[in-house]
Every structure is written in structure tokens, then in C-alpha cells.
N, C-alpha and C positions, 0 to 999 in steps of 0.2 A: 497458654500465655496469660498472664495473670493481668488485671485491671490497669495496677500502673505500670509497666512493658508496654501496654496496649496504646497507653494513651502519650508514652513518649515514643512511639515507634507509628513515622507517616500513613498513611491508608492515601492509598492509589487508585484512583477509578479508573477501571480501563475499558472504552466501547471498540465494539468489534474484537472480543478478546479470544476468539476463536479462528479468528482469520493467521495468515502468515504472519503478518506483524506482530498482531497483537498477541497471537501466543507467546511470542517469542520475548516480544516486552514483558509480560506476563512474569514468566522465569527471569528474563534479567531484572527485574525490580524486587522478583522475591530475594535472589541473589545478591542485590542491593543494602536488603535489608528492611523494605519495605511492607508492610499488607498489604492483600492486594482484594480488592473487590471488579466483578470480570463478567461486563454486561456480555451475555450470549442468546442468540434466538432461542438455539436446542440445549437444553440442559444433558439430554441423553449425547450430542455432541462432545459438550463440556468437558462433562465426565468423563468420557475417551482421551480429550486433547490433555485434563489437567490430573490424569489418575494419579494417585502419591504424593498430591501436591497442594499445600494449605490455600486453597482458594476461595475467596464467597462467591456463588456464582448469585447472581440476577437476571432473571430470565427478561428479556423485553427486547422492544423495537425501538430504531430509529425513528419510525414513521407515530409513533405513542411515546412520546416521552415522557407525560404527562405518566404515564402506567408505572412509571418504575423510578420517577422524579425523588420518592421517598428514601429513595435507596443514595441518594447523594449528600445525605445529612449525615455528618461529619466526617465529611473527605476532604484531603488536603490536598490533591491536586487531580484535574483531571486530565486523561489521556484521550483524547479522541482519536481512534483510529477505524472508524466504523465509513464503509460507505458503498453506497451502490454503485458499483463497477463491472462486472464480471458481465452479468446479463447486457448490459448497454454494447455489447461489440457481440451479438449474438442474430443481428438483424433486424431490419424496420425499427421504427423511431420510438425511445423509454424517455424522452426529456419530461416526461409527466414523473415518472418514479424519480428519477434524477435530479431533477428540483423538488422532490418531498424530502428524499431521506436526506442529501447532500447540503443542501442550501436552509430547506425551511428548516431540516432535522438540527443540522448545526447552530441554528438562532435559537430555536428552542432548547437545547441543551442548554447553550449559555443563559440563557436568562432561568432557566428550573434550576441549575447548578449556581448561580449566584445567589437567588432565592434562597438557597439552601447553606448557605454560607460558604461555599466556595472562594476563594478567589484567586486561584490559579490554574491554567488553563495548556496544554501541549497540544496542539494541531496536529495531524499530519494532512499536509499540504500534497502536493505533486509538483514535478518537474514539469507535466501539463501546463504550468501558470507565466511558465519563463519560453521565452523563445530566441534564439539568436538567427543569425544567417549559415548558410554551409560550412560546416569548417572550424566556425567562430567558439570559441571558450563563453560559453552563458556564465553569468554570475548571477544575484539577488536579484542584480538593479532593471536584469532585461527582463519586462514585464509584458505578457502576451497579450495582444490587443483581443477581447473578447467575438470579437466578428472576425480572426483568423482561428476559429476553435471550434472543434464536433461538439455536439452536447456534453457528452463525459467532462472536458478541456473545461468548457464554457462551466459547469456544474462548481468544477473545484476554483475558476477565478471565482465564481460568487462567494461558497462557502467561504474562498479566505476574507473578502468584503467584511462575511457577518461578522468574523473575529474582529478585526481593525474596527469597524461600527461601533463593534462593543466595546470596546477600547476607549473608544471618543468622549464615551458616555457615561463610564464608570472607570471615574480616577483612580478606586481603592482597588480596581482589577488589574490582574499582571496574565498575559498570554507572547507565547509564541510559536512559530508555525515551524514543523520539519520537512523536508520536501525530499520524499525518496523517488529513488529511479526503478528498474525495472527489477524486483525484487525477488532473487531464492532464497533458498535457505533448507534446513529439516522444519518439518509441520504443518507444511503444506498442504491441509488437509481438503481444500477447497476439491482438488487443486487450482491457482491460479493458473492463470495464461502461462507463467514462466515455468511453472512445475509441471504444467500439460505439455510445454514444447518438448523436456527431459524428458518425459514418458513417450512422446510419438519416437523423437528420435531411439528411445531406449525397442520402440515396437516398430519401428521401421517405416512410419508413417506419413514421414517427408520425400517426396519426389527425389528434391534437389534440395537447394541453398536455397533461402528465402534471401529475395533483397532486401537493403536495410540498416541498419545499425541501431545499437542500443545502450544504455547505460547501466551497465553490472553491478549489482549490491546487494551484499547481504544481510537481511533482514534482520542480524542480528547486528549488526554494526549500525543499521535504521534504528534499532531499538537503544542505544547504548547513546545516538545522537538524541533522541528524544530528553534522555533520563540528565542529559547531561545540558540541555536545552531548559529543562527546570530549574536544575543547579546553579549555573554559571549566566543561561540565555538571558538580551536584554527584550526588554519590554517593547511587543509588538513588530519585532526582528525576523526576517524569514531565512533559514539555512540547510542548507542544501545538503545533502544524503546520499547525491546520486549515485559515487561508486566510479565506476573507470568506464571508458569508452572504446565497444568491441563494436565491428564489421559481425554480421551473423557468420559469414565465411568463417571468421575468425576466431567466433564460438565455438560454433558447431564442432570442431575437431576435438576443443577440452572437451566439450558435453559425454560423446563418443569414448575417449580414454577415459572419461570417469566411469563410463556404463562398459567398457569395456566390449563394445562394437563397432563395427564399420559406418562409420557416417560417408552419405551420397557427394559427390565434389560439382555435379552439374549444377550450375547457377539457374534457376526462375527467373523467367522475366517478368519485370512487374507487370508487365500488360496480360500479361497470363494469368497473375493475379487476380484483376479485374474482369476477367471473362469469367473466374471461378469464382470470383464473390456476385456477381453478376447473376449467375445460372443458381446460387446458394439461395440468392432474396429471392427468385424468382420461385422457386421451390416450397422455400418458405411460408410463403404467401399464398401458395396451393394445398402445402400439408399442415400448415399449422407450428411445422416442429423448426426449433433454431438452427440457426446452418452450421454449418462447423466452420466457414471463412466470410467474414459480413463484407460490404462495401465500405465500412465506418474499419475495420482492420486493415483493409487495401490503402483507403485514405491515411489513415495513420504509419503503414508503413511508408507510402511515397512521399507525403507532406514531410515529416520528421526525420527520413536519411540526413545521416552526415548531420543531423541535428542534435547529437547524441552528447556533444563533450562538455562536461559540469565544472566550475570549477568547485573547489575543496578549500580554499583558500580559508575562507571565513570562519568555516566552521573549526578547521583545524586548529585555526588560531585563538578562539573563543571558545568552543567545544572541546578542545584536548583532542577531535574526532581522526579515527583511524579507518584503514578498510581494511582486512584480510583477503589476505590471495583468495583471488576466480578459483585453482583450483581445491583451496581446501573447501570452500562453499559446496562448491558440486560433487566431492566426495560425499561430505555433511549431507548435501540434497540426496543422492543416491543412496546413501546407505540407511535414510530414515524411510525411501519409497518401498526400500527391500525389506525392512522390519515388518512395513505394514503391509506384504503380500501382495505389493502391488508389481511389483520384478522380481523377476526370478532370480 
């Protein structure tokens, strides 16, 4: 690409470009039409996730922003999808890493990325930040009071604070936040919590039903509201990504036809949950090593039932935003775990 292509064609920064989302963002913006510059911890990761594909990587941390700060001089928008998650629902208490990379890492961003002459900004928020009661359809407005939140919860109200903060304070800055739900998709190279359930179920690794419910969305349709949240999104506006609202019951059975296995019909009781995240920490705490069911995953399934229904309203109508069928996602999710030798 030659000088001037380069300089009338956007440059994207995207943190967390290795993760589900951010892969995925990654290729739709290339697709877009955009450059793409694509913070990653492992560059030997990278490599894997973006083979064949014009990418700049930048190696760096959340937690050093400062390291790789350079790298944000002449970018036109930034994507932040980077955040410490995954480890936080592993056992015993991370609100020390959870508040560095989530909260502090985000304020730092924005102020290195301004510096840098930025002034556009995409979040990715969480459904964590909203709450309604049983049943109820959440929108924007229902905002989770911070002392009804585990750390993770509590990590992402603040992060969006630093956004708005910074808003306050710099008139010439424009951001806004996307808020997805519980996210597959192909590229799931973590894998997340939602690519790890596909795999137990695809390896047999659920008892029963897990109690529950959850908000379904594809990671690619999160990425398509981000791109479209730059484009069209107003200034300092949060819009919701979450996707459609399934019972695990309800799941489980697509998950099973897309793996083309028998999934279990007997229901978990959540108190049985609790004695196995229970005997997990306790474990924990003796071997050193992470449980595979914490007390903060127990808490999160029982608090959040029936807490699961998003509306769409907003974004549909601002965003243009669409979701594709649950089941073409979890074909997509399946057939990208089978490329990479992880099912048979």
C-alpha cells in the first residue's frame, strides 16, 4: 500500500487483539476497509491467530501502557477490548490484577492515547454494569449499583467511570462503550468460559444441566456493533450487544446438535453447585492450582438467573445492529475447534 492509500485509509488500534472479540474485530475492520494495528501479549500467539493477514502486531501489556504508548501515534480510533477476566472466576480473590489492568489500565490508555493524538475511543463494556430484576428486559438506563457486584462486575462499572471521566474533561474527545453478553463465536483461542462449556459438553464433561441462564452472542455481531458504534455511535452512549436470551436447558441441546452428541437432560441443583465450588476453593488453597468451578462462578450463576434478557432496541435503531442465529454461531464455533485439532 502506497503513502497516500495509507494515509487516506483509517488505522484501528485494537487492545486485546488476540482474544475472541478482538480477533474477530480484527478481521471485520480489515474487511471494513480499515488498517489495523493489534496490541497482543504473545506475538508467537499473534502469528497463529492473524496468519495471511495484514496485521501490525505490538507486543505489550495492559498493566505497561507506558511500553507500547508509542505505538498509538497516528491512530484514528481506538478499540479497547482488552481485559482481565478469565483468571478472576478461577478462585480466591484477583481484585488487585482487576483493578490494574481493567480500571487503572483503561485510564491510562486514555490519557497515553490522547497524548498521542487520538480522539476516538470504543469500549467494550459488559452486561456486568446493568442489572434489572427477574424476568425484567434491561436496557442502558438500568445501571448496577456497585456494592451488588463480585470484583470482575465491580472492575467493569469503574472502567466505564474512567471513560465518562474522561469525557468530562476533554471536550475535543468523542468515546463510546459496547456492552456484550455472553460471547462465542470461531477464534476462540483462549478458550473463553463459553468455548470451554462447547468443549466439556463436546468431551462429556457435564454431569447434568447447569442452572442458569444466559445472553447468547456472537462475537462477531459484538464486533460489527463496536465498528458501527465509531461510525453512527453518539458521544458517551452505552449500547448493548448482548444477543438473545437462553435457559442453559435451552442451550445445551443446540450446543450437542452442533457437536453432534448426546447432551445430559438431568438438571444441577444450584446447591450442589455450591458444595462443588466450596470443596474447589478449599482445594485450591491446599494445591496451589485453580479449581475448575469457583465460589465467584456459583455466585454468578445464582445471582444473575433469569437476569439474562437485553434489550436490542437501541442499538438496532442507532447501530443498524443485527444478531445471527445461535445456530449458525455454534456451527462457526465447532467447526473452527475442529480445524484446530481440538475435536475430533
Amino acid at each position: 500500500m502506497n503513502d497516500v492509500s495509507s494515509a487516506q485509509t483509517p488505522l484501528a488500534f485494537v487492545t486485546g487483539a488476540t482474544g475472541l472479540l478482538g480477533n474477530n474485530l480484527v478481521r471485520e475492520l480489515l474487511a471494513e476497509g480499515f488498517r489495523v494495528r493489534a496490541l497482543v501479549r504473545s506475538a508467537e500467539k499473534a502469528q497463529q491467530q492473524f496468519a495471511g493477514l495484514e496485521v501490525e502486531i505490538v507486543t505489550g501489556d495492559m498493566l505497561a501502557v507506558e511500553g507500547f504508548a508509542p505505538a498509538l501515534a497516528g491512530v484514528d480510533v481506538v478499540f479497547h477490548t482488552a481485559a482481565y477476566f478469565r483468571d478472576s472466576y478461577t478462585g480466591g480473590s484477583h481484585w488487585a490484577k482487576l483493578h490494574a489492568a481493567n480500571v487503572l489500565g483503561t485510564r491510562a490508555l486514555l490519557q497515553h492515547a490522547y497524548a498521542a493524538g487520538v480522539r476516538r475511543f470504543v469500549h467494550a463494556s459488559s452486561i456486568a454494569v446493568l442489572r434489572g430484576e427477574r424476568g425484567q428486559i434491561v436496557d442502558e438506563t438500568m445501571l448496577r449499583d456497585e456494592r451488588d457486584a463480585d470484583d470482575y462486575y465491580r472492575s467493569k462499572i469503574l472502567s466505564d467511570r474512567e471513560v465518562l471521566a474522561f469525557l468530562d474533561h476533554h471536550a475535543d474527545f468523542w468515546a463510546a462503550m459496547v456492552l456484550p453478553g455472553w460471547m462465542h463465536g470461531p477464534g476462540d483461542m483462549g478458550p473463553t468460559s463459553a468455548g470451554q462449556t462447547v468443549l466439556d459438553v463436546a468431551h462429556g464433561k457435564l454431569p447434568g444441566v447447569p442452572p442458569g441462564s444466559v445472553c447468547f452472542v456472537d462475537a462477531r455481531d459484538v464486533a460489527q456493533a463496536m465498528i458501527q458504534a465509531h461510525r453512527q455511535g453518539r458521544r458517551g452512549e452505552r449500547y448493548l450487544a448482548a444477543g438473545c436470551h437462553f435457559t442453559m436447558a435451552d442451550l445445551m441441546p443446540l450446543m450437542g446438535k452442533a457437536l453432534g452428541v448426546k447432551v445430559p437432560t438431568r438438571r444441577i441443583p444450584l446447591a450442589f453447585l455450591y458444595v462443588i465450588a466450596a470443596i474447589g476453593e478449599i482445594q485450591a488453597r491446599l494445591t496451589g492450582k485453580p479449581v475448575l468451578f469457583s465460589w465467584a462462578m456459583a455466585r454468578a450463576l445464582s445471582t444473575e438467573n433469569e437476569r439474562s434478557r437485553f434489550s436490542a432496541a437501541k442499538s438496532q435503531v442507532e447501530l443498524g445492529l443485527a444478531f445471527r442465529p445461535v445456530e449458525v454461531t455454534l456451527q462457526d464455533e465447532v467447526a473452527w475447534f475442529r480445524a484446530q485439532g481440538w475435536l475430533a
